[in-house]
C-alpha positions as CSV (number, residue, x, y, z in Angstrom):
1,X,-43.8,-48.8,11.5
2,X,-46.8,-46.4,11.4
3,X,-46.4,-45.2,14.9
4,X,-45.5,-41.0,15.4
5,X,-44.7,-38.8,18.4
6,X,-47.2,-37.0,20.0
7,X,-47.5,-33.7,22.1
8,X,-48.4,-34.7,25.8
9,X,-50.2,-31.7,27.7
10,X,-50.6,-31.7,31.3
11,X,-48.2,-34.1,32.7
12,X,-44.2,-34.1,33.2
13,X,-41.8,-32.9,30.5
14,X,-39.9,-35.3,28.7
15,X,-37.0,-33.3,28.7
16,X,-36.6,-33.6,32.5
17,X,-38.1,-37.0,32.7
18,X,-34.7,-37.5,30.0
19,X,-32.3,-35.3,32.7
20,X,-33.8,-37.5,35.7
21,X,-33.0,-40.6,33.2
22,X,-29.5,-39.3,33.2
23,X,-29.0,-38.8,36.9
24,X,-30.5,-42.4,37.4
25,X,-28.5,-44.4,35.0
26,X,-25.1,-42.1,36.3
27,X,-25.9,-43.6,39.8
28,X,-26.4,-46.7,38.8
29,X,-23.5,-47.0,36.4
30,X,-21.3,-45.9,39.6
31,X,-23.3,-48.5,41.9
32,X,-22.7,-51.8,40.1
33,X,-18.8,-50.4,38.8
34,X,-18.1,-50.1,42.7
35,X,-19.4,-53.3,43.4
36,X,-18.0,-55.4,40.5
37,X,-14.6,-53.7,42.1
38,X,-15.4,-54.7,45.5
39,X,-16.0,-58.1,44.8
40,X,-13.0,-58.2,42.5
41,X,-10.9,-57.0,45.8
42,X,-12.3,-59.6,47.8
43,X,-11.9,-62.7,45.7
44,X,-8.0,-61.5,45.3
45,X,-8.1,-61.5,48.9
46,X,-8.8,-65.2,49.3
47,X,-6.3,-65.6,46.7
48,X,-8.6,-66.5,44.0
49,X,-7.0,-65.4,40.3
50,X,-9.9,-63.2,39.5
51,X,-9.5,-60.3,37.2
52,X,-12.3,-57.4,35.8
53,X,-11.5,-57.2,31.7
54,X,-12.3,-53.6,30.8
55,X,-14.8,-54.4,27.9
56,X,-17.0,-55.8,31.4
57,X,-16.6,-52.2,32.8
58,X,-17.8,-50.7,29.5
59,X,-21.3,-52.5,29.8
60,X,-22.0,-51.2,32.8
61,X,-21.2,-47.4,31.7
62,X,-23.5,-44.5,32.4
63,X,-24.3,-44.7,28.3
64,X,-25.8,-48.1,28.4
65,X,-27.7,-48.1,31.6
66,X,-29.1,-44.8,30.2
67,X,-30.1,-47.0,27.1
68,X,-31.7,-49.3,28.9
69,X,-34.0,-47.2,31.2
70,X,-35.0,-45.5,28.3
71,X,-35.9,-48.6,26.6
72,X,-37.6,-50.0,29.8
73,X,-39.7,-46.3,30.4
74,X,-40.9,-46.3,26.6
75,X,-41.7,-49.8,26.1
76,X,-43.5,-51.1,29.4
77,X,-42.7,-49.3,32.5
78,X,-44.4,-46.1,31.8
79,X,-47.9,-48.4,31.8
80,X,-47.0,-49.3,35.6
81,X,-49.6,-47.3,37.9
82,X,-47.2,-45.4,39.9
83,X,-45.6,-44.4,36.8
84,X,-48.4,-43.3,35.0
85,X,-49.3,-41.0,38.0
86,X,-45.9,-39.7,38.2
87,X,-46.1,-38.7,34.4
88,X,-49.3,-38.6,33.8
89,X,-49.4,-40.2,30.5
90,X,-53.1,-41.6,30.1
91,X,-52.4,-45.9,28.5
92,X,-55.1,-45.5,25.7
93,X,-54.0,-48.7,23.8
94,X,-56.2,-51.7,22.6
95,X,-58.8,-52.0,20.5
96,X,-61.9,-50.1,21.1
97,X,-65.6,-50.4,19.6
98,X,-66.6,-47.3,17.8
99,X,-70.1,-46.3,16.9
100,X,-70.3,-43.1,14.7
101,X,-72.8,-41.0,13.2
102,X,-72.2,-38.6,9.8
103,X,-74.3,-35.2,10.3
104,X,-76.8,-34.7,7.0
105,X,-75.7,-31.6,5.6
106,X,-77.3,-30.2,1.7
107,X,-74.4,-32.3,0.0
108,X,-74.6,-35.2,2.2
109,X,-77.5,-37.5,4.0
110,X,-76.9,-38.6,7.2
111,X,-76.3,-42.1,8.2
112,X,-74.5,-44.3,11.0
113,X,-71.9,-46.3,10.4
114,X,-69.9,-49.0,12.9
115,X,-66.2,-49.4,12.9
116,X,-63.1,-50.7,15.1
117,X,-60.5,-48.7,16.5
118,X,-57.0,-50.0,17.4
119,X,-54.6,-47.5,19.4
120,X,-50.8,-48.6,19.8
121,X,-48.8,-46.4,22.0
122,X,-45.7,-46.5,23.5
123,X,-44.4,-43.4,26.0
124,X,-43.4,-41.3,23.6
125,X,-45.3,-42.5,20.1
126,X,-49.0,-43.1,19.4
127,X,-50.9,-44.7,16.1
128,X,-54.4,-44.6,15.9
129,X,-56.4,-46.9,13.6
130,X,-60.0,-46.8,12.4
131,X,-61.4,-49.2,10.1
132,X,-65.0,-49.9,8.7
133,X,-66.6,-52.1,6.2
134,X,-65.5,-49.1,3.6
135,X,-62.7,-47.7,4.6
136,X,-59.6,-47.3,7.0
137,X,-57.8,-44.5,8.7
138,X,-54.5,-43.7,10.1
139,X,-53.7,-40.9,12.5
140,X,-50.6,-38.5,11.0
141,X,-50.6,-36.3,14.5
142,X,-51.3,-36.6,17.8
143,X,-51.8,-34.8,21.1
144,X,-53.6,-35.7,24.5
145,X,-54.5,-33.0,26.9
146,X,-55.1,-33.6,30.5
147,X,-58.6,-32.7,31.5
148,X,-59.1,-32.1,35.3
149,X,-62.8,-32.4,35.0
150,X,-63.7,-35.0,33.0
151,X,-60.6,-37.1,31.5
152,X,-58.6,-36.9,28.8
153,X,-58.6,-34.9,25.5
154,X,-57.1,-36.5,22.5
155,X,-56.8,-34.2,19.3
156,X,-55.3,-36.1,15.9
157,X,-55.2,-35.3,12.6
158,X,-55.5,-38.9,10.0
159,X,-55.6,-39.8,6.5
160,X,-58.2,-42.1,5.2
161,X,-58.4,-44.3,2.2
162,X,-61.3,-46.6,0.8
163,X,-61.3,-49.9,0.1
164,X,-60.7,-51.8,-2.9
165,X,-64.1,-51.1,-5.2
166,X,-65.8,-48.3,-3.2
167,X,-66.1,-46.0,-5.8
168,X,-67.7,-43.4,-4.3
169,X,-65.5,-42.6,-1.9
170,X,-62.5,-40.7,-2.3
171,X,-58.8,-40.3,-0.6
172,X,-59.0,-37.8,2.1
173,X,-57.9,-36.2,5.4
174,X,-59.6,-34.8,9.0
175,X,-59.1,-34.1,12.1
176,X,-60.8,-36.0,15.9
177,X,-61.5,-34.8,19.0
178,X,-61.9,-37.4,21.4
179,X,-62.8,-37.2,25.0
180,X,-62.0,-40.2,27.2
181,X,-63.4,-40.7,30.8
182,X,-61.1,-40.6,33.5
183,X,-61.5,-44.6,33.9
184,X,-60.5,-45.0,29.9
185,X,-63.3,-47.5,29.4
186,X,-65.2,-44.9,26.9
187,X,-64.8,-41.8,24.8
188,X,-67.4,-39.5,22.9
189,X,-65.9,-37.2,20.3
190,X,-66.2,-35.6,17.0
191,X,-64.6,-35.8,12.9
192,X,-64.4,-33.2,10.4
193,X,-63.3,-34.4,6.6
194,X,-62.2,-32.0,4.0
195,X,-59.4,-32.9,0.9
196,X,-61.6,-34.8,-1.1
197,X,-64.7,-35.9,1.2
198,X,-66.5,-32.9,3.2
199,X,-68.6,-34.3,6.5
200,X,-68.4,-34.6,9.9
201,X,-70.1,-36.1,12.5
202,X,-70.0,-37.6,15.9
203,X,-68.3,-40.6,17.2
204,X,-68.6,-42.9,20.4
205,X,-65.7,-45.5,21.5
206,X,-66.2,-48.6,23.9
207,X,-62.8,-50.3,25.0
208,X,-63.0,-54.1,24.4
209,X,-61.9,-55.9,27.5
210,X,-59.0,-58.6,26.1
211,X,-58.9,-60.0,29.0
């Protein structure tokens, strides 16, 4: 599993997102308890031999509903439109068509080049994925800032590595800046290389509709 945490900018703390969490699954834990004993209590009252094993009791604690939430929030519920605006968390995953252009520079000529881009995320871990006919690319950190004017920011650092019998190229790391629109349907941004390939350049993302 490639996926890493990332620093989230502009939206709701995770640390009281987890104390809210906590608060939830306490109230909840002391909802169902009181109404497995109520309806314990009332099927002893029409004499029915019903009895509550403690191990049941222990399912329902404060620990595991807690578990569950958090489970629920990072896995699917933080994509639901009144979550995301409550913690304003932008959903940037799928698989995106990316168009790029390397600036010529006195060691190197300039030249476009065409590649796909997968982003998996989850609330609190992001992976994002470039690959082109040469080469592929895996982010190593992450972090999205919430701009008011025109989106969302996302700044990552990645390591590349060429394919099989590409010579030429060699092992190396950067750093993106990527700008999506407040619609996340597009994002312009820029690359810089160093440790073992020096360019940079300009790239331009198109989310592919799945469906």
């Amino acid at each position: 599993m490639l996926e890493h945490e990332y620093t989230h900018l502009g939206g709701i703390s995770r640390l009281n997102v987890g104390r809210c969490l906590g608060i939830i699954s306490a109230a909840a834990s002391a909802g169902i308890v009181f109404v497995l004993l109520w309806s314990v209590n009332l099927a002893q009252s029409m004499g029915l031999p019903v009895n509550l094993p403690p191990s049941l009791l222990s399912l329902v604690g404060a620990g595991v509903v807690f578990s569950v939430l958090a489970w629920l929030l990072n896995r699917h519920a933080w994509r639901w439109r009144i979550m995301q605006y409550v913690l304003q968390v932008p959903d940037l995953s799928g698989d995106w068509i990316c168009t790029g252009r390397t600036i010529g520079t006195n060691l190197n000529s300039e030249y476009d080049w065409k590649g796909a881009v997968t982003i998996v995320q989850s609330w609190d871990k992001i992976r994002i994925r470039l690959k082109t006919d040469t080469s592929a690319s895996n982010s190593k950190s992450a972090a999205l800032v919430k701009d008011e004017a025109d989106g969302w920011r996302v700044f990552y650092s990645y390591s590349n590595e060429p394919r099989i019998g590409e010579t030429d190229l060699n092992v190396h790391k950067g750093f993106a800046e990527i700008l999506f629109d407040k619609n996340l349907k597009a994002g312009n941004g820029e690359y810089f290389n160093g440790h073992g390939r020096y360019t940079f350049g300009t790239m331009k993302l198109e989310k592919i509709d799945n469906g």
